[in-house]
C-alpha positions as CSV (number, residue, x, y, z in Angstrom):
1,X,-7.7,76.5,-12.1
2,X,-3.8,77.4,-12.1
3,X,-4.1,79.3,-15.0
4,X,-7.1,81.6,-13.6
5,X,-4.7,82.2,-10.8
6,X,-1.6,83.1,-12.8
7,X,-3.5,85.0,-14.9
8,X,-4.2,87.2,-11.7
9,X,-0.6,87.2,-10.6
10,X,1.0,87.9,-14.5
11,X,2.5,91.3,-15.6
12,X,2.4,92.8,-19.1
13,X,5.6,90.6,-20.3
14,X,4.3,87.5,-18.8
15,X,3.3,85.0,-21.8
16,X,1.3,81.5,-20.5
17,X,0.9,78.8,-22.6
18,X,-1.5,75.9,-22.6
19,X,-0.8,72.5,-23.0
20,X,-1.5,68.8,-22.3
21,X,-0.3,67.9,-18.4
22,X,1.7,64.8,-19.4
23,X,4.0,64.4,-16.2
24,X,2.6,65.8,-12.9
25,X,5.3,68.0,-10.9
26,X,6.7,72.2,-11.4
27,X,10.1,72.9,-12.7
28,X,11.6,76.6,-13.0
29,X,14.6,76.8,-15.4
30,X,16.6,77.9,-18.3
31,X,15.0,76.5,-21.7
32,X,17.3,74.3,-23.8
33,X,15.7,74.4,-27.5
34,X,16.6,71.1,-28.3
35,X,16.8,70.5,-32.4
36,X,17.5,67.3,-33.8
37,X,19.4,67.8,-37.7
38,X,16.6,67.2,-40.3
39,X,17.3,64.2,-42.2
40,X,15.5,64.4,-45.7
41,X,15.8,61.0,-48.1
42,X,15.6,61.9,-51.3
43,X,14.8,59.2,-54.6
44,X,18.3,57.8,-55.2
45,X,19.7,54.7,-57.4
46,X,22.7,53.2,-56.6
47,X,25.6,51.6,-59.3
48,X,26.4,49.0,-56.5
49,X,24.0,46.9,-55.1
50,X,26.7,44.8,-53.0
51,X,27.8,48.5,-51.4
52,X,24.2,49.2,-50.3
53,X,23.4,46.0,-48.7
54,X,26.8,46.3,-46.9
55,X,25.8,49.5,-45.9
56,X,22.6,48.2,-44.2
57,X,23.7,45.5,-42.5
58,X,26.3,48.4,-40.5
59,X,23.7,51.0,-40.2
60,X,21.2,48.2,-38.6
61,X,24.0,46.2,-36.7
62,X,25.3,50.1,-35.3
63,X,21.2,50.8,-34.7
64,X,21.1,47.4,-32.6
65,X,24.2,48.3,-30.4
66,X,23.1,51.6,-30.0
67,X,19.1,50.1,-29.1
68,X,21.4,47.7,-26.6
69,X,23.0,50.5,-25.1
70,X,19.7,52.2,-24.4
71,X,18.3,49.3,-23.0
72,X,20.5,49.1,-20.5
73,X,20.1,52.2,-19.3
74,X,16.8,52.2,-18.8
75,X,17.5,49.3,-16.9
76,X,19.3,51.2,-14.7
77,X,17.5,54.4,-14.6
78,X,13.7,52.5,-14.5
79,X,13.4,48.7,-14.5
80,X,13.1,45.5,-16.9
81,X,9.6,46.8,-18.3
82,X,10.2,50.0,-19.2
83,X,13.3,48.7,-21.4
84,X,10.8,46.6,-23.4
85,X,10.0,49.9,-24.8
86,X,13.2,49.9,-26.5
87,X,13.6,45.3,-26.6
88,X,10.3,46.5,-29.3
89,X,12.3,48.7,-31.0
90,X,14.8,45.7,-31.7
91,X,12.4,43.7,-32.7
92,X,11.8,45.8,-35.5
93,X,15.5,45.8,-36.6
94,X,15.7,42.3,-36.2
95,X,12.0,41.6,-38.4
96,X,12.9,39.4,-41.5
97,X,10.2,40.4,-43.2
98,X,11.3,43.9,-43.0
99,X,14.8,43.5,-43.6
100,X,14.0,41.3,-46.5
101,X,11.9,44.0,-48.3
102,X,14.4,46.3,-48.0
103,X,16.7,44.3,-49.2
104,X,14.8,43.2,-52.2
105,X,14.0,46.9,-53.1
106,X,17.6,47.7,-53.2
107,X,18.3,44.4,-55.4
108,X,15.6,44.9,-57.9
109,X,15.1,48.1,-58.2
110,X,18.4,49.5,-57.8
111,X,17.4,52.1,-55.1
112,X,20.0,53.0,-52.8
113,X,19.4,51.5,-49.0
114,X,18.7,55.0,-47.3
115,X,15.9,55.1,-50.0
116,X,14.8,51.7,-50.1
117,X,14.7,52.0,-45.9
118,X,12.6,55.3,-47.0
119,X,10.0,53.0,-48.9
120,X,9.5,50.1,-46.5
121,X,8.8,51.8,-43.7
122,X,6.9,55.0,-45.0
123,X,4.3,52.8,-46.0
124,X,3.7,51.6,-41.9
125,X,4.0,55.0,-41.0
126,X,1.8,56.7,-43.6
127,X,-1.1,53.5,-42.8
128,X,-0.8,54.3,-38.7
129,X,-1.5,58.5,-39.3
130,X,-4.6,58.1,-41.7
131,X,-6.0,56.3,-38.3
132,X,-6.2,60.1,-37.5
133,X,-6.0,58.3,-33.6
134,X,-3.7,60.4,-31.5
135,X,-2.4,57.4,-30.0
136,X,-1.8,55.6,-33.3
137,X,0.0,58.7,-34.8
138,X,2.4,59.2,-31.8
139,X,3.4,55.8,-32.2
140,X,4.3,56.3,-35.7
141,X,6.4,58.7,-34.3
142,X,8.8,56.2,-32.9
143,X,8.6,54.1,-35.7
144,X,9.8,56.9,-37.9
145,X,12.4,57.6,-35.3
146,X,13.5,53.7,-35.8
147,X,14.1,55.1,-39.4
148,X,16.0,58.3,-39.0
149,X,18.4,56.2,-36.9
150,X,18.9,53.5,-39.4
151,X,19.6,56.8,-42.3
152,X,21.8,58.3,-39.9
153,X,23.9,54.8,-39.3
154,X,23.9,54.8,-43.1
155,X,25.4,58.1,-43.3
156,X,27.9,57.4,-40.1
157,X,26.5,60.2,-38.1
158,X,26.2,60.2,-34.3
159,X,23.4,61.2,-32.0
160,X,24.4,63.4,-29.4
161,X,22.5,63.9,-26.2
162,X,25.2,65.5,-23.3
163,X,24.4,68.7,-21.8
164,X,26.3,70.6,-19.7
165,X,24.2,71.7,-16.7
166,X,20.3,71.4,-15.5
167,X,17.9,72.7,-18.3
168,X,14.3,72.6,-19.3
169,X,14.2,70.7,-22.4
170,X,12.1,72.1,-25.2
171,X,11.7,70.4,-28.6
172,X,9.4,70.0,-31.5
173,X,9.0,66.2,-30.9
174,X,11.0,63.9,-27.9
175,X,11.6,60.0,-29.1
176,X,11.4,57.7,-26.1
177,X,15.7,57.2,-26.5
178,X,15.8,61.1,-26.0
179,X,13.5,61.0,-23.1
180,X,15.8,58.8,-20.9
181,X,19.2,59.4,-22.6
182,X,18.8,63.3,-21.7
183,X,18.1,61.9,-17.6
184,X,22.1,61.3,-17.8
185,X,22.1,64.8,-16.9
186,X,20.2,66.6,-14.5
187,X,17.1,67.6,-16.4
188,X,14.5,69.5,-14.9
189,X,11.4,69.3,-17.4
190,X,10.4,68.5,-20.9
191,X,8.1,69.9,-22.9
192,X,7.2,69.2,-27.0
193,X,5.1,70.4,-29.4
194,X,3.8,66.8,-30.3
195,X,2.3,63.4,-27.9
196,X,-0.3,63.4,-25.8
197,X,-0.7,61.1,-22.6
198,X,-0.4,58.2,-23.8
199,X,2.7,58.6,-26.0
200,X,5.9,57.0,-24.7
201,X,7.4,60.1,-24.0
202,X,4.7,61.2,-21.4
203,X,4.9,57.7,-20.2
204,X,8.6,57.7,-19.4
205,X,8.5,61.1,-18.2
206,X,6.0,59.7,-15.4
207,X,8.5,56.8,-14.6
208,X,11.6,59.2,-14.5
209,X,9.4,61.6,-12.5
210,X,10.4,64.5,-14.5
211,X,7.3,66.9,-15.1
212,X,6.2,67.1,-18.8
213,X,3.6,69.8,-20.9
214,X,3.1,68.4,-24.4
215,X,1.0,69.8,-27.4
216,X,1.7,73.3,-27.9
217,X,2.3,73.6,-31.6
218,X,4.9,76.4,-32.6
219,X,6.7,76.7,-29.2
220,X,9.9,75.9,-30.5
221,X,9.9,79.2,-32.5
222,X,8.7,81.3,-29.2
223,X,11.4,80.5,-26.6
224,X,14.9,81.6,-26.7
225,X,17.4,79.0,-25.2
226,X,18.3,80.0,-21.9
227,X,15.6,81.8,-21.5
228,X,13.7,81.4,-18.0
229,X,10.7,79.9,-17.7
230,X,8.2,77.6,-15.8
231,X,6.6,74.0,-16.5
232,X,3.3,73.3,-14.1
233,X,3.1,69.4,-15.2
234,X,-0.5,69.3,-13.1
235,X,-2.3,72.1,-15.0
236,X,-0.3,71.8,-18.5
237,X,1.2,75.5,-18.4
238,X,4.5,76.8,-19.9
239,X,5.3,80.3,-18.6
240,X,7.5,82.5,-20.5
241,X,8.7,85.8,-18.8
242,X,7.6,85.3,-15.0
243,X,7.2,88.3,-12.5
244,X,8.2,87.8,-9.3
245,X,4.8,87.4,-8.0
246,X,4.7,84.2,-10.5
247,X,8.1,82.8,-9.3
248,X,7.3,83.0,-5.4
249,X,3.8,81.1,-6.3
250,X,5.5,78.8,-8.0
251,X,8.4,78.3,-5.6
252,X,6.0,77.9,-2.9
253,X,4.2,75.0,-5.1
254,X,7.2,73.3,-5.9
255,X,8.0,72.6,-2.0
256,X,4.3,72.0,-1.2
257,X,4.3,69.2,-3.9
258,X,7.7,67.9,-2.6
259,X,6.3,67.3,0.7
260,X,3.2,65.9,-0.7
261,X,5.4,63.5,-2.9
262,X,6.6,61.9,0.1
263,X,3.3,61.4,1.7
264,X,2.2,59.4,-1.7
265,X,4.3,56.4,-0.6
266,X,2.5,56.2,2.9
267,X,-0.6,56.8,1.3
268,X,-0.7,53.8,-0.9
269,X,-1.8,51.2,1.4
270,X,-4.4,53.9,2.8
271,X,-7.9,53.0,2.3
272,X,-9.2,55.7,0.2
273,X,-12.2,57.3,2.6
274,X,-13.8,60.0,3.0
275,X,-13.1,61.6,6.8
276,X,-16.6,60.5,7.5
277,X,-15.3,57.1,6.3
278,X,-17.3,56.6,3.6
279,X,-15.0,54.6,1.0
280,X,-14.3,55.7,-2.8
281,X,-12.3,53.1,-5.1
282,X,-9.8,54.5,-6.8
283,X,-9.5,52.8,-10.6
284,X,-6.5,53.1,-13.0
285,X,-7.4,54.1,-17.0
286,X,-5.0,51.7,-18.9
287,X,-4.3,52.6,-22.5
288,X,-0.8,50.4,-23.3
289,X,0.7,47.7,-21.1
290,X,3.5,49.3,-20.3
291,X,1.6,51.9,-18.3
292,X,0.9,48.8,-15.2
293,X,4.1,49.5,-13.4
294,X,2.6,53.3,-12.7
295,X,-1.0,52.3,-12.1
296,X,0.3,49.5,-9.2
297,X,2.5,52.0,-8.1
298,X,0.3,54.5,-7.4
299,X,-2.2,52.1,-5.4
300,X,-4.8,51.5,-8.1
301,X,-7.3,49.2,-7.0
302,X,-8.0,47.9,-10.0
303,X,-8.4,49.0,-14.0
304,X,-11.4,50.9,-14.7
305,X,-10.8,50.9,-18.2
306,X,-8.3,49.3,-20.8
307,X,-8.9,50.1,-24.0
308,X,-8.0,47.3,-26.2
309,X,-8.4,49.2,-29.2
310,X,-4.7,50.5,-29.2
311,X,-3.7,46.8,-29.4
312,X,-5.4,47.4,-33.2
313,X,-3.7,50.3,-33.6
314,X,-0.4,49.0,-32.5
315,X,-0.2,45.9,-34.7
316,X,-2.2,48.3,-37.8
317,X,-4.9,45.5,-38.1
318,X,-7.4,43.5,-35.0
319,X,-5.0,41.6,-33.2
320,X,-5.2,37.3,-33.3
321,X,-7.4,35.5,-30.4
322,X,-3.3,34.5,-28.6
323,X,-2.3,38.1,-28.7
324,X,-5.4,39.2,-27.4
325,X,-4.8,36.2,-24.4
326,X,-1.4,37.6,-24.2
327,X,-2.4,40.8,-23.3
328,X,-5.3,40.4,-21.0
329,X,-3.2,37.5,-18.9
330,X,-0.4,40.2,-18.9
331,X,-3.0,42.5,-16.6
332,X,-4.9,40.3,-14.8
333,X,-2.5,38.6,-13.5
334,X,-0.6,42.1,-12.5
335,X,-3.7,43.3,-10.9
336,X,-5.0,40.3,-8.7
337,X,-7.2,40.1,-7.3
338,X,-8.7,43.5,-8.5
339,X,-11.0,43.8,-11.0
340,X,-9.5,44.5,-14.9
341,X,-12.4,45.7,-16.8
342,X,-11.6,45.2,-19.9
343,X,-13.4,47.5,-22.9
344,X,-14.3,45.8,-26.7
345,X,-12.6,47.6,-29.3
346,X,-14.1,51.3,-29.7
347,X,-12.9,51.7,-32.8
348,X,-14.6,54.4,-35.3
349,X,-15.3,55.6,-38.9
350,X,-12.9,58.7,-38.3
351,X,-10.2,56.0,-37.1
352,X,-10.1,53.3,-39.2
353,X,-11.3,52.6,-42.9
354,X,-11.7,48.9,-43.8
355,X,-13.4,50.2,-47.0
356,X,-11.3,53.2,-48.8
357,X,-14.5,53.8,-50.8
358,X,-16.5,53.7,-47.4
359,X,-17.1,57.7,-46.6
360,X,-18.8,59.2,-43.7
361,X,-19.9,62.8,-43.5
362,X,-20.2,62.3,-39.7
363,X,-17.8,59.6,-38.3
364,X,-18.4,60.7,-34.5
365,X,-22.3,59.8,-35.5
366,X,-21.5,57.0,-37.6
367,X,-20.3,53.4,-37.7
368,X,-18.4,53.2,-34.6
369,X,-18.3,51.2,-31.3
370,X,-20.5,48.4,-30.5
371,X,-22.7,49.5,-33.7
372,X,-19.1,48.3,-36.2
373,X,-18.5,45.3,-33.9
374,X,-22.0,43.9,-34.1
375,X,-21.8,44.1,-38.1
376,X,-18.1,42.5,-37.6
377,X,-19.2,39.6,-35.4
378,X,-16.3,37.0,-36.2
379,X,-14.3,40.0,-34.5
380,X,-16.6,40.6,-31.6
381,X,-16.3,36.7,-31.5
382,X,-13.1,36.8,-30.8
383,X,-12.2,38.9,-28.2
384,X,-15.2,37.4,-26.3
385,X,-13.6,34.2,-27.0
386,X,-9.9,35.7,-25.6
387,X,-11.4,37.8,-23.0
388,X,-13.1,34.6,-21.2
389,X,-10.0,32.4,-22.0
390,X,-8.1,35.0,-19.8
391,X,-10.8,35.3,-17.0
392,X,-9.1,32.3,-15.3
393,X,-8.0,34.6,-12.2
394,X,-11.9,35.6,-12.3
395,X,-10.9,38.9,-11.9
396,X,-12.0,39.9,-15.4
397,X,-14.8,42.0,-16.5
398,X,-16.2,43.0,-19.9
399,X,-17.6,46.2,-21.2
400,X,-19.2,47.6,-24.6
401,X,-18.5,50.8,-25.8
402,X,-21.2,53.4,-27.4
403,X,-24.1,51.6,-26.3
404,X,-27.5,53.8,-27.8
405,X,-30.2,51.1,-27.2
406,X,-31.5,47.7,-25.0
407,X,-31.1,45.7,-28.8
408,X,-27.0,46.1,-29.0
409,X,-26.9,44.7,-25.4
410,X,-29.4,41.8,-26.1
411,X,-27.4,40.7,-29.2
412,X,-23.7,41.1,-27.7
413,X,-25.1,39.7,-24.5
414,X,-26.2,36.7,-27.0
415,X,-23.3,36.2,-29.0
416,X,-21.2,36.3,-25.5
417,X,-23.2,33.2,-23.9
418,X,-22.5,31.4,-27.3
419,X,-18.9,31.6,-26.9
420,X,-19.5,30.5,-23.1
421,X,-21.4,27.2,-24.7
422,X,-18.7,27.0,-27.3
423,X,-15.7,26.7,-24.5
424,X,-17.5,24.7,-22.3
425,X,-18.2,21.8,-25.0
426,X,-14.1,22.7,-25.7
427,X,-13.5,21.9,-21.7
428,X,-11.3,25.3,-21.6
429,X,-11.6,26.5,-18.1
430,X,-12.9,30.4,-17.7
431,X,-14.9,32.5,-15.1
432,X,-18.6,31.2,-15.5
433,X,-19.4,34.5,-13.3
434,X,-18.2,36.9,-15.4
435,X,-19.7,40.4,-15.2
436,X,-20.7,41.8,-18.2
437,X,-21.0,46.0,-18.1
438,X,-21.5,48.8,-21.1
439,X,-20.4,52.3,-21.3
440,X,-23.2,54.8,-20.7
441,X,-22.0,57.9,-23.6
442,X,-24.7,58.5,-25.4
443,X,-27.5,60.3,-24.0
444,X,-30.3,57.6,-25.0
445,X,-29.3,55.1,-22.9
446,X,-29.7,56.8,-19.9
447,X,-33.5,57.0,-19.6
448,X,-33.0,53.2,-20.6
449,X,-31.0,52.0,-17.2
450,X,-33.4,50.8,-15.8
451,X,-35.0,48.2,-18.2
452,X,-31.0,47.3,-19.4
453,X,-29.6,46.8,-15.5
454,X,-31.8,43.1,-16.5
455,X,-29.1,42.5,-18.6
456,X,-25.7,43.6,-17.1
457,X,-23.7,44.0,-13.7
458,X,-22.4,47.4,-14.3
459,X,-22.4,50.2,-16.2
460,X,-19.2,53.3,-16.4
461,X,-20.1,56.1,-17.4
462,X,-18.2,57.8,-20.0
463,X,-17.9,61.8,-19.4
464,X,-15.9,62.8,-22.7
465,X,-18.1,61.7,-24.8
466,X,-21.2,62.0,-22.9
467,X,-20.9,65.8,-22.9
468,X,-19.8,66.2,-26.6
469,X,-22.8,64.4,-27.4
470,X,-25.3,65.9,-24.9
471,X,-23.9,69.1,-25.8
472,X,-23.8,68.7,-29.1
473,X,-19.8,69.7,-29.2
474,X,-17.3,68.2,-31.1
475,X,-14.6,68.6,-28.3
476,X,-11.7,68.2,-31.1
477,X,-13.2,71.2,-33.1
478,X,-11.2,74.4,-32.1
479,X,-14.0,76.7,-33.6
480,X,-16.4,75.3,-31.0
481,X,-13.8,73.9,-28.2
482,X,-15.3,76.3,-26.0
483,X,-18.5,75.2,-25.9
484,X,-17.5,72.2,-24.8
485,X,-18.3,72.7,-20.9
486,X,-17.1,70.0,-18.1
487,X,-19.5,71.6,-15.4
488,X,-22.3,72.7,-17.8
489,X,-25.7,72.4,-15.7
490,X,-27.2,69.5,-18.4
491,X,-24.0,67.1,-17.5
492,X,-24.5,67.4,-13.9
493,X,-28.1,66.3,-14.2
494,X,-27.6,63.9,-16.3
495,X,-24.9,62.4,-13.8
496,X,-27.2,62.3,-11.3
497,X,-29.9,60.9,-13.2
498,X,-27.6,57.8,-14.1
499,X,-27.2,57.4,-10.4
500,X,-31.4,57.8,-10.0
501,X,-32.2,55.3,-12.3
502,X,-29.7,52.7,-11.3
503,X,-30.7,53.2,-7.7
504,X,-32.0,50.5,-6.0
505,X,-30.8,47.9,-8.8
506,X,-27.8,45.7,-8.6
507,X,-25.7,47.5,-11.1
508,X,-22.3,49.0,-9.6
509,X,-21.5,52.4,-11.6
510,X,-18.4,53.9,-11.7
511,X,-17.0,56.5,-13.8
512,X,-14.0,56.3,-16.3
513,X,-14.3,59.8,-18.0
514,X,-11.7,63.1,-18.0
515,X,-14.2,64.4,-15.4
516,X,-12.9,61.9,-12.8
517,X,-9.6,63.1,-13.1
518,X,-10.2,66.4,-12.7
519,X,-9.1,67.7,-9.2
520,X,-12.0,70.2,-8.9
521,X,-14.5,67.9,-10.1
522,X,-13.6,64.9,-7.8
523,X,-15.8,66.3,-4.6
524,X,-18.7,66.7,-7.1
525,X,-18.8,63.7,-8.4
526,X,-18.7,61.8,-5.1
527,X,-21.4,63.9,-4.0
528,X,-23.5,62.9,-6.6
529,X,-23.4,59.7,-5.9
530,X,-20.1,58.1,-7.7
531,X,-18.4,56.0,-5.3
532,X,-15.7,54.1,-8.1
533,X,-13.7,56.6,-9.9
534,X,-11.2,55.5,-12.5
535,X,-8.6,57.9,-13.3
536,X,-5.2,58.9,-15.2
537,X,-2.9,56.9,-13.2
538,X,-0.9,59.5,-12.4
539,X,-3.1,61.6,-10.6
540,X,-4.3,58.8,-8.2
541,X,-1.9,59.5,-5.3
542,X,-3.3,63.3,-5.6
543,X,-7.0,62.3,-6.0
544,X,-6.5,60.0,-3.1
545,X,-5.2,62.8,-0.9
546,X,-7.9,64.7,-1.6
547,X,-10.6,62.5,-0.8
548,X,-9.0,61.6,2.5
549,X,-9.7,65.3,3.9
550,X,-13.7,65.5,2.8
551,X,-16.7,64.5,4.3
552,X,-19.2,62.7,2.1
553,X,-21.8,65.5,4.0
554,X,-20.0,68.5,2.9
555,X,-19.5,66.9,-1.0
556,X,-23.4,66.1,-1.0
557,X,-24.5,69.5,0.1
558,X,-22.0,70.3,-2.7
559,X,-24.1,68.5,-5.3
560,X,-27.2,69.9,-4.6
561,X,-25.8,73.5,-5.0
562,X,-24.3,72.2,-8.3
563,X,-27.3,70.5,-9.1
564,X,-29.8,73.8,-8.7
565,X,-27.2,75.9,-10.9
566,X,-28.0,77.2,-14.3
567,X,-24.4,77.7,-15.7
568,X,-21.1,76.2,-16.1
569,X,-19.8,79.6,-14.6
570,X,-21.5,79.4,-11.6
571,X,-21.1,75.7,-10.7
572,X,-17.1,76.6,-11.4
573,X,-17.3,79.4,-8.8
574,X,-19.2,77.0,-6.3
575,X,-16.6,74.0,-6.8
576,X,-13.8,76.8,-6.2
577,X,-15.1,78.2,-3.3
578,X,-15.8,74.3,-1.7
579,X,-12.2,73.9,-2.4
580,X,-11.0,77.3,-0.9
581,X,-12.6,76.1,2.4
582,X,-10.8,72.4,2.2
583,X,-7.2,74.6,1.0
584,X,-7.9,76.7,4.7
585,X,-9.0,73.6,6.8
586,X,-6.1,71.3,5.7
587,X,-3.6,74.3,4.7
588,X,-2.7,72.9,1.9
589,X,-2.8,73.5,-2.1
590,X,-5.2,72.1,-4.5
């Protein structure tokens, strides 16, 4: 909604840019186009095999103490977790394996080590972005970075990262050591052309508390350095040649949001209610471990949803029965006694091929989510079997992904007792009560919740790909993107109907969908009849606050409004007028 209202307020020189809201908070500034030299390797043979593995062992012994030095600082600036980041990035340069090929490349084929480095890990990169998984390929980013670091070492270069005053750092892609090396200054924002939310730069951003907009391809080329202009983390704007009328609303937000930043910490023990005390749990959407810290922070009361496929996409194949253990331990033990939900892999055809001659002409339709796992069972198997060996805090729960019909839950459901009767003749100890949940996306299973709540405890329902599905949108396609409609009429039903048929069942619902983290669509939703929300972690503190000033009354006539709309349009204009009259009541800003 900050862009509607900007685009009001702009002149004719004013230029808005939209991009991903990676790190919540406003920053005003000059822009500092920050350019790292281009290192190209080139094919190269060397008359000196000695020389080049001399070379190596100084360019990865200089990358260590440089990794070391890094470390330390984000000891200093963060804590002990957020430094694994980098501890991982060691673990690289200290991998055997790796070093070894490297070594052998340069020894039998001649290759010179900046080459032979090229080789070995080009083929890791290249493997994690045909995933085409955003997550996957922004971590191939700081792999490749490893790289460039070890080339530069070879070539005795040194990275610089001083500046001389505050600045708004702009960049075509930010490595996770640029992130919190540049926080030795006083840096007022970042934004880059590549990540997304979960990438490590966003994550760090979060931690440092320095607002971040990421994905806006080309930007580099369209701002000047010193060049004035304005970051809005929370709606993912960049502004480029603000009137006044722009800088007062921003200035205005930036000292609202500072006083509401120091409400957060009060509000974290706050039971999230309504003012008519009606109480709404407030869930944290986990992608990577290291986003815990953040989620705790923020007064999560519980995970909504970790998706375990980025542990595939991390390690480039399904992780082993211990790491899986590893993992899961990791969070539940964090989170107790709240609930960890804990999602099977939801891993597609457009995200992984374990057939190159495999092809689908419609991957988002294809073999993907419970449908792959239920033709992989040894895999299923597995994380079933780690999933109840970590449920020994009993505060684990399990969910399937892409659920289309009462048969995939019967035979999951089946396959999931059997590795119950399989531990229990192994006497290893694990929650007998387990709940056992599925993701409601695809429009089928919702006229089937009521014959499926025999079989499970809960259901979350999935708004991403609920809508592209109902509405028949590929939401990654820019032709159609705008088609793709958060508040279209169909979706609201359908919301409601999932509430309808669940209703007087046992089954607890919650949603875990971008819709729950939108601001504007939070009073909706709770007026519909969703009373466990679980939400980008870094929005919880301002969800929270929100909730505390409505009445459950007021966001259920809401609904009904909603619910007897006939256009995305209108039901935008209703939510924005509800929140208008909360803005007055409470004087504050949404």
């Amino acid at each position: 909604m900050s862009f509607d209202i900007i685009n009001k307020l702009k002149g004719p020189e004013t230029i808005i840019y939209e991009g991903i809201p990676a790190a919540p908070g406003y920053a005003i500034g000059p822009a500092f186009i920050y350019q790292k030299e281009q290192i190209e390797v080139y094919p190269s043979v060397s008359l000196s095999t000695e020389f080049e593995i001399e070379a190596l062992n100084f360019a990865i012994e200089r990358s260590k103490k440089e990794l070391t030095k890094v470390i330390e600082f984000a000891k200093e600036k963060l804590n002990e977790k957020f430094a694994g980041i980098f501890k991982a990035y060691l673990m690289i340069l200290e991998d055997p394996l790796l070093i070894e090929s490297i070594k052998k490349n340069i020894i039998e084929n001649r290759h010179s080590a900046e080459y032979s480095v090229e080789i070995a890990f080009k083929k890791h990169i290249d493997q994690m972005r045909l995933t085409n998984d955003p997550a996957m390929i922004e971590r191939s980013n700081d792999i490749e970075d490893i790289k460039l670091r070890i080339v530069r070492n070879l070539r005795r270069k040194r990275w610089e990262s001083k500046l001389t005053r505050s600045v708004i750092i702009v960049a075509k892609n930010l490595t996770p050591a640029d992130t919190v090396l540049f926080t030795r200054n006083d840096v007022l924002a970042y934004v880059s052309e590549v990540g997304g939310l979960t990438s490590h730069t966003a994550i760090l951003a979060r931690a440092l508390n320095v607002p971040a907009v990421v994905g806006i391809k080309g930007l580099v080329n369209q701002i000047k350095n010193d060049e004035i202009i304005i970051i809005d983390g929370f709606s993912g704007l960049i502004i480029k040649n603000p009137n006044e009328e722009i800088l007062n609303y921003y200035n205005k937000q930036i000292e609202s949001y500072d006083l509401r930043k120091k409400k957060y910490q009060e509000l974290r023990n706050v039971v999230c209610k309504t003012k008519d005390n009606h109480h709404i749990k407030l869930l944290a959407n986990i992608d990577f471990l290291d986003e815990i810290p953040f989620a705790i922070a923020s007064g999560a009361e519980g995970v909504g949803l970790f998706r375990t496929e980025n542990l595939f996409f991390e390690k480039g194949t399904f992780p082993t029965e211990t790491e899986q253990i590893e993992a899961y331990l990791d969070l539940a033990s964090k989170f107790y006694p709240n609930v960890v939900t804990i999602r099977t892999f939801d891993i597609g055809g457009d995200k992984i091929k374990f057939d190159e001659a495999y092809k689908e002409a419609n991957p988002f339709l294809g073999w993907r989510g419970i449908r792959l796992l239920l033709d992989l069972p040894d895999v299923l198997k597995t994380q079933f079997r780690a999933i109840l060996i970590s449920s020994v805090y009993k505060n684990i729960r399990v969910m399937l992904p892409m659920v289309s019909s009462i048969d995939e839950v019967i035979k999951a459901k089946e396959i999931f007792n059997q590795c119950k009767e399989e531990l229990k003749e192994a006497k290893i100890r694990f929650d007998e009560h387990i709940k056992f949940g599925i993701m409601v996306e695809v429009p089928s299973i919702v006229f089937c919740l009521k014959e499926i709540s025999r079989y499970v405890d809960f259901v979350s329902v999935g708004t991403n790909d609920l809508t592209q599905y109902l509405l028949a949108v590929d939401r990654g396609n820019e032709k159609v993107f705008k088609s793709y409609q958060e508040f279209h009429p169909a979706l609201i039903r359908v919301l409601r109907q999932i509430i309808k048929e669940l209703y007087r069942t046992k089954v607890e619902v919650s949603i875990c969908g971008e819709l729950a983290s939108n601001l504007y669509a939070v009073p909706l939703l709770i007026g519909l009849g969703y009373n466990n929300l679980s939400v980008n972690e870094y929005l919880l503190p301002e969800i929270k606050r929100l909730i505390l000033n409505y009445k459950l009354s007021d966001c259920k006539k809401l609904a009904v409004k909603c619910l007897q709309s006939t256009s995305n349009t209108e039901i935008e204009k209703i939510i924005s007028d509800f929140n208008k009259k909360y803005k007055g009541e409470n004087n504050e800003s949404l």
